[in-house]
N, C-alpha and C positions, 0 to 999 in steps of 0.2 A: 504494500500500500504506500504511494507515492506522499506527502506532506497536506497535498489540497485534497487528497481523497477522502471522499468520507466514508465511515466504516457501515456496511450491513448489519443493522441490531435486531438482534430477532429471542424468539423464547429460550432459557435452556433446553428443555427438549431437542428444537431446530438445533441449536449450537452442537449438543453431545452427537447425535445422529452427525451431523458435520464433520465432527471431529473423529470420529467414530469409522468414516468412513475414509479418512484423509489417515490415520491410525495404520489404515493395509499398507501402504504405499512406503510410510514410516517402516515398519516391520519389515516391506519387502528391501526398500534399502540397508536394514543392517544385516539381512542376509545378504543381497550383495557383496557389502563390507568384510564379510567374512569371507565370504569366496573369491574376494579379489586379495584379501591379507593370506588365505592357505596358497595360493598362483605364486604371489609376492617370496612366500617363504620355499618354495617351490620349484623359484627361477635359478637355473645353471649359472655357476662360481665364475671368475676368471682372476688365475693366480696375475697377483703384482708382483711383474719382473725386475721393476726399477727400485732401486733405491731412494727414498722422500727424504731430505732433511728437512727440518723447521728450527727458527729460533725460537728459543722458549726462555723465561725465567728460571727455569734452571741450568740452561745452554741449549746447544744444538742438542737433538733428539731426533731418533729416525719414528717413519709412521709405525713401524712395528712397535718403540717406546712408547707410545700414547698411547695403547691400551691400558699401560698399568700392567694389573694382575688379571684382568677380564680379558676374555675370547673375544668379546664384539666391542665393536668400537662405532657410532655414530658421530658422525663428519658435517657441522651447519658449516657450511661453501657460506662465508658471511660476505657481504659486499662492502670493502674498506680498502681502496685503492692506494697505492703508494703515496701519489699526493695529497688526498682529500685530507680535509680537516678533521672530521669527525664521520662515524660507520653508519649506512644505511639505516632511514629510518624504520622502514618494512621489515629488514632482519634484526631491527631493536624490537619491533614486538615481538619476532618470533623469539630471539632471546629471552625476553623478560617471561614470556611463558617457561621456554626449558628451565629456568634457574629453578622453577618450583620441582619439578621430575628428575634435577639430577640426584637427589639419596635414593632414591626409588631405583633408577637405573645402574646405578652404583652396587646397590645390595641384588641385583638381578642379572648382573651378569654382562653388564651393559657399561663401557666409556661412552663419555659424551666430549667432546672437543671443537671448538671451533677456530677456523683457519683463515686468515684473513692476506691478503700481499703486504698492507700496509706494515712498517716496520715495527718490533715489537714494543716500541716505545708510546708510539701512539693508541698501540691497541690497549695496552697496557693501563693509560690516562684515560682512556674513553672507559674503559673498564670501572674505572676507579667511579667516572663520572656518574655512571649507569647504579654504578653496585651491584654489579654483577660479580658471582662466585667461578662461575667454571672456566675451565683451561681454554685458555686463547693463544694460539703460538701462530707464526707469521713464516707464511711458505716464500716469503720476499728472496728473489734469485733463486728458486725451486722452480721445475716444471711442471708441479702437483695440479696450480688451478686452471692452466691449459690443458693438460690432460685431461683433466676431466669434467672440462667445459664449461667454465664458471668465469673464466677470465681470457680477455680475446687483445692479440698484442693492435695498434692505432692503424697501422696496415691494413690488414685484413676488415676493421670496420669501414674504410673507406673507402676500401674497392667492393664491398658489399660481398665477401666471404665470410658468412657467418653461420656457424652449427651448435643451434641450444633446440634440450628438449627434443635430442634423438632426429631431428630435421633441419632443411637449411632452411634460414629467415631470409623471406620474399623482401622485406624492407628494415635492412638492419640501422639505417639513421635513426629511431625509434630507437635503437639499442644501444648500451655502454658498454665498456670494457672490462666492467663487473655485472656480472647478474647470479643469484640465487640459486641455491641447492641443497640437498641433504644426500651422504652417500654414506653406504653402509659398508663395513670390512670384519671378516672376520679371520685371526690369528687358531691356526690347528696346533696342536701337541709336539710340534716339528720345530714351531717356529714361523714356518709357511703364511702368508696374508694373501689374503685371495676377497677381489671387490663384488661383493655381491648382491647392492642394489644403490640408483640414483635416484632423484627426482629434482625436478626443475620446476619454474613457474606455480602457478597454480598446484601441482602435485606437492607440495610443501603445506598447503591450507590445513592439511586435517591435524596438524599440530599447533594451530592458535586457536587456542579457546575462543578469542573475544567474539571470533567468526561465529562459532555454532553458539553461544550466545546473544548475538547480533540477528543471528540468521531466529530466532524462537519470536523476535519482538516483529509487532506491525509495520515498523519501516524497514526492519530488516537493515543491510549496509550501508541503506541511504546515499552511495555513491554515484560518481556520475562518470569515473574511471575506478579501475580498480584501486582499492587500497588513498584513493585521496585523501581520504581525511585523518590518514593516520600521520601521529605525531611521535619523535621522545617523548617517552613518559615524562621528562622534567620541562616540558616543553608548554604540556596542559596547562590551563588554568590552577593555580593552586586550590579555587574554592570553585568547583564550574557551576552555573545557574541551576538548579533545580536539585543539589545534592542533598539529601535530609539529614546524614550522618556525618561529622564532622569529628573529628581527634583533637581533644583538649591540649 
């Protein structure tokens, strides 16, 4: 429902039958969900032959180190470019959501890391700014986020060679030389790391809450591109109009 629309008010009865009936389609997409998450877990490895180094606050580290002690390791491909001042605002929300799931994933068998070009000094400070907890190390002079298609060298944007999202982009001036992703790795008993799922764009969504939140109310995302109205959290209104609850 769009801002001028007005909403259809009718009896409970009418509404439960509504809703009741809007219910199956609910149902049938979390069974989707589920049959596209067993597909997902499902999809054939491919060993990583190369070596990754990152800078880290504890030094250089290879991707095999940033699992820690766990088998699986999840990869947010952040967008914080060597020059930029400060890291995407879209991968700050998705950030600020993973800080709440990393003890969760931590106790389950799961690293969480994010990997940025920018050098680790600034990710570092932005970090600080955010208050964010988890590991952030900097593939800066690594050929980790062209490889895996998250970061595209000034060339190739301008001759309009571009491949994100498993296809080539029909109009890559639209695009930057960062863009977004999540990659999954998992570490065998050998030592062995073998890459065994991406996602780009939109395939990232079902990891920000505020969306399936957003998505339950009447106006829903209210956008008029994707993701417009998203800001840094420290960015909002400290008191925004219509809040009831407030911290003393």
């Amino acid at each position: 429902m769009s801002q001028n629309e007005s909403p259809r008010v009718v009896s409970r009865e009418e509404w439960t039958q509504a809703r009741k009936a809007h219910l199956k389609n609910e149902k049938a997409l979390t069974r989707m969900r589920d049959l596209v998450a067993r597909e997902r877990r499902e999809l054939p490895w491919v060993k990583v032959e190369k070596e990754y180094v990152f800078d880290t606050p504890e030094g250089n580290k290879t991707l095999a180190e940033l699992f820690g002690t766990n088998s699986q390791l999840i990869v947010h491909h952040f967008m914080f470019g060597p020059d930029w001042d400060a890291g995407c605002p879209s991968c700050s929300l998705e950030a600020d959501h993973a800080e709440g799931a990393i003890v969760h994933l931590a106790n389950h068998d799961v690293s969480y890391v994010r990997v940025s070009r920018a050098p680790l000094e600034k990710l570092q400070a932005y970090r600080k700014r955010m208050g964010w907890r988890a590991c952030w190390v900097s593939s800066e002079g690594s050929d980790f986020n062209f490889d895996f298609r998250v970061s595209f060298a000034r060339e190739d944007l301008e001759a309009g060679r571009l491949y994100y999202n498993y296809q080539p982009i029909e109009d890559p001036k639209y695009f930057s030389e960062e863009l977004p992703g999540l990659s999954v790795f998992y570490k065998d008993e050998r030592g062995d790391l073998f890459h065994t799922y991406s996602s780009y764009a939109r395939g990232n969504e079902e990891v920000i809450g505020a969306f399936v939140y957003l998505d339950i109310t009447p106006r829903g995302r209210n956008e008029k591109e994707i993701m417009d109205w998203v800001r840094r959290h420290d960015e909002y209104d400290a008191s925004p109009a219509g809040s009831s609850c407030h911290s003393s």
